[in-house]
C-alpha positions as YAML, in Angstrom:
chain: A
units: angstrom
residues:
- id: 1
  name: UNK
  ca: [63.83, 86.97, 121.18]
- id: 2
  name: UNK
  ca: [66.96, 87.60, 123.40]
- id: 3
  name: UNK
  ca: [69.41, 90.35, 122.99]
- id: 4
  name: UNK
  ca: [72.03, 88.73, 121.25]
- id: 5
  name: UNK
  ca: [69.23, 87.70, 118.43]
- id: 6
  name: UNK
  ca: [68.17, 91.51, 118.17]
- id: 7
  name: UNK
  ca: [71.51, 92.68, 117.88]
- id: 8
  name: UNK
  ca: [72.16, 89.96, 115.24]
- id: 9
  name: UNK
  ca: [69.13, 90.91, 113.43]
- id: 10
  name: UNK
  ca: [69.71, 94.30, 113.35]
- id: 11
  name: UNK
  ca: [73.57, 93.56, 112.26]
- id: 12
  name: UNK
  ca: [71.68, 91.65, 109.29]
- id: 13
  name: UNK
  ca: [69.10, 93.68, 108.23]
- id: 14
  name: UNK
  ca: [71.28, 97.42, 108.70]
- id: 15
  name: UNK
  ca: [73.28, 96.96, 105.25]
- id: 16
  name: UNK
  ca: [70.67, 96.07, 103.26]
- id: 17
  name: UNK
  ca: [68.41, 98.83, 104.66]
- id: 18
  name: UNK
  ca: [71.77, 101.59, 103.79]
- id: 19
  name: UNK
  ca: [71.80, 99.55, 100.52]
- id: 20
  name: UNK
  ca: [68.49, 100.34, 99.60]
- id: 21
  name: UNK
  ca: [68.57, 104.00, 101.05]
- id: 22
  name: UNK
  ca: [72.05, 104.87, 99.01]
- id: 23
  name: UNK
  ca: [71.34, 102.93, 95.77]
- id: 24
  name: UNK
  ca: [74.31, 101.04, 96.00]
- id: 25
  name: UNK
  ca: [73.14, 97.24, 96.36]
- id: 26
  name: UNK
  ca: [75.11, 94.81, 94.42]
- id: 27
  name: UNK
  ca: [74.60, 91.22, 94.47]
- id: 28
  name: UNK
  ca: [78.13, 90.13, 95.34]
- id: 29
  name: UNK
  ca: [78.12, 91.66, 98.86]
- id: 30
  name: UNK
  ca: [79.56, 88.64, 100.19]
- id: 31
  name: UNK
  ca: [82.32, 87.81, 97.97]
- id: 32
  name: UNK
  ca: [82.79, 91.86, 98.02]
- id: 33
  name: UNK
  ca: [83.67, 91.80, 101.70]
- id: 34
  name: UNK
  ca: [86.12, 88.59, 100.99]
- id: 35
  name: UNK
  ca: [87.93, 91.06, 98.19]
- id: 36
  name: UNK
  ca: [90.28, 93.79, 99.84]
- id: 37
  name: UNK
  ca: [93.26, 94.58, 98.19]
- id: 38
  name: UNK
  ca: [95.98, 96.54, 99.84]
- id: 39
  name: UNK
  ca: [96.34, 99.40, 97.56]
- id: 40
  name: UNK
  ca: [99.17, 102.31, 97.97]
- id: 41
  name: UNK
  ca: [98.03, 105.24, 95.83]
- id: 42
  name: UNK
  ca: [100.46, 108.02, 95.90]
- id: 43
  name: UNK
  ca: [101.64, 110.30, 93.13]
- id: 44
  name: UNK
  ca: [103.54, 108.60, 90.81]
- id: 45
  name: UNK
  ca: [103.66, 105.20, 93.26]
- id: 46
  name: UNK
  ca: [100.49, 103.04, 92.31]
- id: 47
  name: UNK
  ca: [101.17, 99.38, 94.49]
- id: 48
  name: UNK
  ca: [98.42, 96.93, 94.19]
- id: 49
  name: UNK
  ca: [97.92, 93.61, 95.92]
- id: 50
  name: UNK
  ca: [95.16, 90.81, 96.48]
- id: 51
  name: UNK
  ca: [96.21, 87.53, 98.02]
- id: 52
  name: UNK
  ca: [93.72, 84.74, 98.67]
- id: 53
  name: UNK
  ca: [91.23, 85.31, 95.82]
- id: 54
  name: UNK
  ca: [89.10, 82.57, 95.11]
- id: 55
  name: UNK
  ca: [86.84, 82.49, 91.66]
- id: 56
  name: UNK
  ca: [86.46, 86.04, 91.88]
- id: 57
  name: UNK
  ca: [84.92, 88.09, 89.39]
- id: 58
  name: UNK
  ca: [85.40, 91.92, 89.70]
- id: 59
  name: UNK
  ca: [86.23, 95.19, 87.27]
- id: 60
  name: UNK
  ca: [87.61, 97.56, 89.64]
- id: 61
  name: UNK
  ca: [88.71, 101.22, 88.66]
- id: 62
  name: UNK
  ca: [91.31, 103.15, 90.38]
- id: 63
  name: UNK
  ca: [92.65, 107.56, 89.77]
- id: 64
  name: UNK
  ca: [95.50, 107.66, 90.00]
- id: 65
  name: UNK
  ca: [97.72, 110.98, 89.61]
- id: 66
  name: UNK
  ca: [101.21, 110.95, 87.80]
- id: 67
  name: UNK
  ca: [103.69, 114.29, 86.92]
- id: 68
  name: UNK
  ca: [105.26, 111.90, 83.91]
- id: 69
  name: UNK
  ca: [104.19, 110.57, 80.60]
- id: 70
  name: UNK
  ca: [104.85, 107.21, 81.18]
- id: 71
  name: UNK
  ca: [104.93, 104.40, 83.44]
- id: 72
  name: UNK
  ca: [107.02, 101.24, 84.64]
- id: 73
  name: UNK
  ca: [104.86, 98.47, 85.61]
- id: 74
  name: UNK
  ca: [105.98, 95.37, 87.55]
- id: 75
  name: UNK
  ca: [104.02, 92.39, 87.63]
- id: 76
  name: UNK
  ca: [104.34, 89.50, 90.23]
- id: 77
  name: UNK
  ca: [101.29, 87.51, 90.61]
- id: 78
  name: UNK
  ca: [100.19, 84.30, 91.12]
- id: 79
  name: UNK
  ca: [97.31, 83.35, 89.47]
- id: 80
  name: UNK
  ca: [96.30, 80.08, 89.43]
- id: 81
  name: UNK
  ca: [93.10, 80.27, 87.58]
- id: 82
  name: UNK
  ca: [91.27, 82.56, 85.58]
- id: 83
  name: UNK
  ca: [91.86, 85.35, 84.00]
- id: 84
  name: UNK
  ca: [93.76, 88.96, 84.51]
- id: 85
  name: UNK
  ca: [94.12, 91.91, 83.12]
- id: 86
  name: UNK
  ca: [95.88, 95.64, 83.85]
- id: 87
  name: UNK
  ca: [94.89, 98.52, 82.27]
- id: 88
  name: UNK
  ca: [96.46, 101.78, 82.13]
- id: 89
  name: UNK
  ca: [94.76, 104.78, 80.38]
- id: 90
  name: UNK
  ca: [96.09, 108.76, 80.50]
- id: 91
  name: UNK
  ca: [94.31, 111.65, 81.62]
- id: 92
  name: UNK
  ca: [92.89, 111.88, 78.38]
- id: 93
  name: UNK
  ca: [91.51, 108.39, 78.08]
- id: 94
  name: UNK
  ca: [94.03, 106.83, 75.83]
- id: 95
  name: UNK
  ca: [95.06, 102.84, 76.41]
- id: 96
  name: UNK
  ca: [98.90, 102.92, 77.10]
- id: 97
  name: UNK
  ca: [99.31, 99.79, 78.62]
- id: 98
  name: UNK
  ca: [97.18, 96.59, 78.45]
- id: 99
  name: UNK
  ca: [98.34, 93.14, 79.75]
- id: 100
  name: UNK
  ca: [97.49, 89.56, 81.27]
- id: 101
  name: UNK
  ca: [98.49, 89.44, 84.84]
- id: 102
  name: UNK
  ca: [99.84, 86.61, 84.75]
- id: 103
  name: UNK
  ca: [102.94, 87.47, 82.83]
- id: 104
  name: UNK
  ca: [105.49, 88.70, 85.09]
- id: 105
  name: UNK
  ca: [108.24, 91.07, 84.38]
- id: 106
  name: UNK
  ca: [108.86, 94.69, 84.26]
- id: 107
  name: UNK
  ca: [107.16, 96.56, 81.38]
- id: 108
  name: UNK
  ca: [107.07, 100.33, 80.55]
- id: 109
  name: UNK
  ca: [103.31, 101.88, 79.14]
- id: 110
  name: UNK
  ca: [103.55, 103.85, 75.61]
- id: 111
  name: UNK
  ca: [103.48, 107.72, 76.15]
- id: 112
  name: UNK
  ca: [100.59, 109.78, 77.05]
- id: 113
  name: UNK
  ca: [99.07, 112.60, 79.05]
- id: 114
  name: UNK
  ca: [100.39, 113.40, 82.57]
- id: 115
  name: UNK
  ca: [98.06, 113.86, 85.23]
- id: 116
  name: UNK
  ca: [94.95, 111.95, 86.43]
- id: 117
  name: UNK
  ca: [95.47, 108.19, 84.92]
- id: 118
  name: UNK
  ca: [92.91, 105.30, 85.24]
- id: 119
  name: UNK
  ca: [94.38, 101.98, 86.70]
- id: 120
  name: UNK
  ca: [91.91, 99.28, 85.91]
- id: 121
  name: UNK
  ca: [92.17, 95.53, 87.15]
- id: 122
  name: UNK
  ca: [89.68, 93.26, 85.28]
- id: 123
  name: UNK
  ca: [89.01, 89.36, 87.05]
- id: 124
  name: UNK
  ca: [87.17, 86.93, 85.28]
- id: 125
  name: UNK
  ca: [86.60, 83.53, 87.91]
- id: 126
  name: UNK
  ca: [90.23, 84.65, 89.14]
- id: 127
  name: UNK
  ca: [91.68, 82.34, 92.02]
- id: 128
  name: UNK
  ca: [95.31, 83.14, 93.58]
- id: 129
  name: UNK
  ca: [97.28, 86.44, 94.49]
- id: 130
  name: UNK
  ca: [97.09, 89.33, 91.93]
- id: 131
  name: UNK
  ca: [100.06, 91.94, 92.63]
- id: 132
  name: UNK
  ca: [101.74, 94.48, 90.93]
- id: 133
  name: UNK
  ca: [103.35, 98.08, 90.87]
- id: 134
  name: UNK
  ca: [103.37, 101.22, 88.49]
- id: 135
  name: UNK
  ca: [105.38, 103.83, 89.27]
- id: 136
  name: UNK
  ca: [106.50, 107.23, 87.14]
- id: 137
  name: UNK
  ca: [108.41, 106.38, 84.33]
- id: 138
  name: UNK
  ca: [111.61, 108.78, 82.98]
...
């Protein structure tokens, strides 16, 4: 075996030994490392975008901390198959805002609990560009 095919094996066989050492193995590891959206988390600034997806399926979860009781949300993606869906809870847990990605516009959540909120993007066999914005509301 040369060098090259060591270093190759060892590039191979390193994640799956961390996997198994962390408990965090998940099937999807490839289709994982095809999935990065460019997130902007700040207070009160949430920006979200994924461009390129291809029959992706994924639930991801992100925190995200707001001083107001309710949000503005802009949607602008493009999806071209599949299905989408935003989900905005307080820092209590409540549902303010629930809605298919692929309806654009500018929407405002219902009131809730400032603080800590949960920003939740559901894809079911998703293809296309999922984008969109929530910011402090007034």
């Amino acid at each position: 075996m040369s060098a090259r095919e060591a270093v190759s094996r060892v590039r191979q066989v390193v994640p799956v030994l961390l996997c198994v050492v962390l408990g965090s193995c998940r099937v999807d590891v490839g289709v994982r490392s095809q999935f990065q959206p460019q997130v902007i988390n700040q207070t009160d600034n949430f920006q979200f975008l994924a461009s390129g997806v291809s029959n992706l399926t994924r639930t991801v979860q992100y925190t995200w901390q707001t001083t107001g009781t309710r949000a503005n949300v802009a949607q602008s993606s493009n999806v071209t198959v599949g299905t989408a869906t935003l989900t905005i809870r307080d820092a209590l847990g409540t549902q303010l805002y629930s809605n298919d990605l692929r309806a654009d516009g500018n929407f405002v959540t219902t009131s809730g609990a400032a603080g800590a909120w949960t920003i939740e993007v559901a894809l079911t066999g998703v293809s296309g560009a999922v984008s969109f914005r929530v910011q402090k509301g007034s």
